[in-house]
C-alpha positions in Angstrom: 7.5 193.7 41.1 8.3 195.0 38.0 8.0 198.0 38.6 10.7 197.8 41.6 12.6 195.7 39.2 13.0 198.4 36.8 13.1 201.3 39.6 16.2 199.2 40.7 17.6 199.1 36.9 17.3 202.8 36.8 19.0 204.0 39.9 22.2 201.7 38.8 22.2 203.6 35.4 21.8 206.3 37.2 24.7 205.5 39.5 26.6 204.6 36.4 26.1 208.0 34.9 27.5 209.7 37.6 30.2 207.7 38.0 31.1 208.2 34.4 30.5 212.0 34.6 33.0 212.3 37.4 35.6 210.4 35.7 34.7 212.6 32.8 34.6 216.0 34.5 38.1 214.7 36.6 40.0 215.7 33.0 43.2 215.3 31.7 44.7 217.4 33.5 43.4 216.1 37.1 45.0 212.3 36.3 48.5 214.6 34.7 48.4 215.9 38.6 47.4 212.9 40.1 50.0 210.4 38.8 52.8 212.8 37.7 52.5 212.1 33.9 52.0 213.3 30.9 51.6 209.8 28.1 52.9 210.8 24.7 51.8 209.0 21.5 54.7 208.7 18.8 55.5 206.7 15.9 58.4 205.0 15.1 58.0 205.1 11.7 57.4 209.0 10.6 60.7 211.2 10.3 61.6 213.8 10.3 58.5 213.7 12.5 58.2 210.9 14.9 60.3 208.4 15.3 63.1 206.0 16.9 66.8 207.5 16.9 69.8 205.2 16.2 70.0 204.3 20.5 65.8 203.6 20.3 64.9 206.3 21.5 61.8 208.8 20.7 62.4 211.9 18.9 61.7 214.2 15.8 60.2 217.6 15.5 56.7 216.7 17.3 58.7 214.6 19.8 60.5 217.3 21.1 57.6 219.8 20.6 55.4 218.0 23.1 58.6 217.4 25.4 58.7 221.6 25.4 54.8 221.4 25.8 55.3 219.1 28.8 58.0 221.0 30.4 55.4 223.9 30.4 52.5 222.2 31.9 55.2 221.3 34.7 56.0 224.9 35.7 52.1 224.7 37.1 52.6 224.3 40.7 50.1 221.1 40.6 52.1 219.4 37.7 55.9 220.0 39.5 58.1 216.4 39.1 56.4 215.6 35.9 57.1 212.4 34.2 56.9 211.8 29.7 55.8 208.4 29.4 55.8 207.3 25.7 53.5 205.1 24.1 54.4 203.6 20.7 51.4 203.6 17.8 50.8 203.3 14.3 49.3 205.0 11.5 46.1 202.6 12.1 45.8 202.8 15.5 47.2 206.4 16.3 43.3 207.7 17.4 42.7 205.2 19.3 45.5 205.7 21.6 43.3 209.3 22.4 39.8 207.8 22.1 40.8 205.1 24.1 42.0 207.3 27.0 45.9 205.4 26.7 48.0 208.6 26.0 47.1 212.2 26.3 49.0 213.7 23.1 49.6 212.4 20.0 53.1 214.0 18.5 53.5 212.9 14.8 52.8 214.1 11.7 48.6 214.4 12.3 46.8 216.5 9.5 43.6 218.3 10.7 41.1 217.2 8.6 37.1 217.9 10.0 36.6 213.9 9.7 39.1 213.9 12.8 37.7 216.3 14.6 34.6 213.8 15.0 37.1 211.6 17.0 39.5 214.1 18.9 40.2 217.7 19.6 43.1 219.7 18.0 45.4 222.5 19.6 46.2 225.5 17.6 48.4 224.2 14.6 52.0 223.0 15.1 53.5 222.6 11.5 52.2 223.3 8.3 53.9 221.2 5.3 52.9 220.4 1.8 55.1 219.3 -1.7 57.9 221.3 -2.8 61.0 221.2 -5.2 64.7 220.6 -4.0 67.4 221.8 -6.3 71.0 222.2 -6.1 72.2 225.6 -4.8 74.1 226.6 -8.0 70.9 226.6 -10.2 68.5 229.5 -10.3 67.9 231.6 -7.4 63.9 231.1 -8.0 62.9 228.0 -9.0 59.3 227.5 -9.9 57.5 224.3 -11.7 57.3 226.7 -14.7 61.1 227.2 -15.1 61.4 222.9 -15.2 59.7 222.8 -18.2 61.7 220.4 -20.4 63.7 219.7 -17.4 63.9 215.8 -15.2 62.3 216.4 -11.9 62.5 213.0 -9.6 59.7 212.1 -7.4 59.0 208.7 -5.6 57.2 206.5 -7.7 53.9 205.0 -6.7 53.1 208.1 -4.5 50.0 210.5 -3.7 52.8 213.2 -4.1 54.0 212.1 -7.5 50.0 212.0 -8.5 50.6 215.7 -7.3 53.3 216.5 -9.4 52.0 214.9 -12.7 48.2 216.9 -12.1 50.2 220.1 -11.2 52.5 220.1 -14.4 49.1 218.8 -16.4 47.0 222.1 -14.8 49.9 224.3 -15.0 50.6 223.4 -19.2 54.4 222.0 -18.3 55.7 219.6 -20.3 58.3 218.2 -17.6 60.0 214.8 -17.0 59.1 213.0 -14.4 61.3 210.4 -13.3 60.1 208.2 -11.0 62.7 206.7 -8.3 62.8 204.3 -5.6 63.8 205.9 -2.8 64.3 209.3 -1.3 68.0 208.5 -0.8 68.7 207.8 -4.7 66.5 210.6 -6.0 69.2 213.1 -3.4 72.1 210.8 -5.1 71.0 211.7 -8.3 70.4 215.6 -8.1 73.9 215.7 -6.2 75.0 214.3 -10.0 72.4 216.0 -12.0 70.9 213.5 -13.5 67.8 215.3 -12.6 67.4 219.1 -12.1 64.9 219.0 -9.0 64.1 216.3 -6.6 60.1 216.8 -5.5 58.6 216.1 -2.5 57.2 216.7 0.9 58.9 220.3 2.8 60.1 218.4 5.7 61.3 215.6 4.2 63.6 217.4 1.5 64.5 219.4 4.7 65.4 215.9 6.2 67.6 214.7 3.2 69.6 218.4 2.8 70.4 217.7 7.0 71.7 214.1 6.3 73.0 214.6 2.7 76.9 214.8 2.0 76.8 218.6 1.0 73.9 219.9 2.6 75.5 223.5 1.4 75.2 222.7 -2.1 71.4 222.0 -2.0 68.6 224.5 -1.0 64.7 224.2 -1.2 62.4 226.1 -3.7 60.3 228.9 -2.0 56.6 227.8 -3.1 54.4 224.9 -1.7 52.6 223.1 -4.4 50.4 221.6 -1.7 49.7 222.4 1.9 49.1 219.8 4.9 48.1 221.8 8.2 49.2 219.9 11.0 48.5 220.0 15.1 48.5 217.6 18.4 45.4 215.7 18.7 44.3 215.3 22.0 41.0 213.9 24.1 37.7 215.2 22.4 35.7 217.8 24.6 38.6 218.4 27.5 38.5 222.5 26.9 40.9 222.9 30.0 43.5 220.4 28.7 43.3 221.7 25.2 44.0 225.5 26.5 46.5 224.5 28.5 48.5 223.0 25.8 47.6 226.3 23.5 48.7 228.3 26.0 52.1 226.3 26.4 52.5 226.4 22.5 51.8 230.1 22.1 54.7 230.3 24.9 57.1 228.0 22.9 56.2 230.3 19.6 56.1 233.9 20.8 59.9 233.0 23.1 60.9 231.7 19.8 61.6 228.8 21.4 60.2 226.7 18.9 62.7 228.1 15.7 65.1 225.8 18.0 63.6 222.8 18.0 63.0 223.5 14.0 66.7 223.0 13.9 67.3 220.6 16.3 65.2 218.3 14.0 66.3 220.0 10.6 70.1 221.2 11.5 71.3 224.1 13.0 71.2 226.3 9.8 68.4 225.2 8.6 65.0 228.1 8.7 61.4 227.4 9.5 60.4 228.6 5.8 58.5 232.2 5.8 54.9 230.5 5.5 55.8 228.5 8.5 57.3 231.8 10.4 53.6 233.3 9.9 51.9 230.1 10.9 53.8 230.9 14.4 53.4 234.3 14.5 49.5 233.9 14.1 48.7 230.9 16.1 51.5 232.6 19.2 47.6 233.8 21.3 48.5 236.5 23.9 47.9 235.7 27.3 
């Protein structure tokens, strides 16, 4: 009896395993075909990123990125008519929305880190950003930290990137001023009156700010990065065929050049993917 007991236990673990291994082996890709859509993850709260416009709806850079991906995946002849669905997450809950099988991409502001890559898989990288300096477009042609020595630089106060600035002055031997300010919108207000002579932060938010700012023409960004945050879409842990096809549409969308116009869709129609971020595309474009 027990014996047939556990003979019985075994075959529906067995059963179960199978069943599980089909749903596994079925893919992304398979349910994409099978209901006609692709479920995008995005924040509402990441800019110039991820997030809600002024009408509610979903955009920034990665938003439209992975619309570009999905428009792609849909010139397969088994992915025709295919529907973005978006699904709304947060910072706390953004892997779980992958691990948890409820969207397919997540398009915001993800840094690869190999901690993640324990939960999820990455495509080839998408961004790369990092802490620079904005100054006003009638200073010097090549601002460095070393040429604000003795000078105010703002930052926002209470910050991992103001920590930056304050070690990198410390490492560098700059005496500088560091003013710390409330919000990204008063430290712009006050290097449009120079009450400071560079406003530090993160690449694509200054990029942000000089788009949205008064006299975007009058402000420019310092070449160097002072930090550097490789980003990328996260996507389902161990599905090789979804990840290469979304590699393969992003190497499309980056060797057409496609991609420099979403850069200033997001960042403004003059506005340049910086040179470090025209390599990143150049290297990560794979050949067919």
């Amino acid at each position: 009896m027990f014996l047939a007991r556990r003979t019985g236990l075994a075959s529906t673990s067995i059963a179960a395993l199978l069943i599980s291994v089909g749903v596994a082996s079925a893919g992304t890709l398979d349910r994409i075909a099978q209901e006609k859509s692709i479920r995008i993850a995005y924040r509402e709260d990441a800019p110039p990123f991820s997030y809600k416009d002024k009408i509610g709806e979903p955009t920034g850079f990665m938003v439209d990125l992975c619309r570009a991906v999905a428009k792609k995946l849909a010139e397969q002849p088994n992915l025709s008519s295919l529907n973005v669905v978006y699904v709304p997450v947060t910072a706390q809950d953004r892997f779980e929305a992958i691990t948890q099988q409820k969207a397919d991409l997540l398009c915001e502001p993800t840094s690869v880190t190999l901690s993640r890559r324990e939960q999820v898989d990455f495509s080839i990288p998408t961004f790369l950003d990092g802490a620079s300096l904005m100054v006003r477009a009638d200073g010097s042609k090549n601002w460095t930290l070393r040429e604000l020595a003795g000078q105010k630089i703002g930052v926002l106060a209470g910050t991992t990137t103001e920590e930056s600035l304050r070690n990198s002055l410390k490492d560098a031997g700059i005496i500088g001023d560091v003013v710390a300010i409330k919000t990204h919108d008063e430290g712009l207000a006050m290097l449009d009156e120079g009450k400071i002579s560079a406003y530090f932060a993160d690449r694509s938010i200054l990029l942000f700010l000089i788009k949205n700012s008064k006299a975007p023409d009058k402000l420019r960004l310092a070449d160097d990065y002072l930090t550097v945050e490789p980003y990328a879409l996260a996507l389902p842990r161990g599905d090789a065929d979804f990840r290469l096809a979304v590699d393969r549409a992003l190497s499309h969308i980056y060797r057409s050049g496609e991609i420099v116009s979403i850069f200033r869709h997001t960042f403004g129609g003059k506005a340049e993917p910086s040179q470090i971020l025209r390599t990143l595309y150049v290297i990560s474009g794979l050949p067919d």
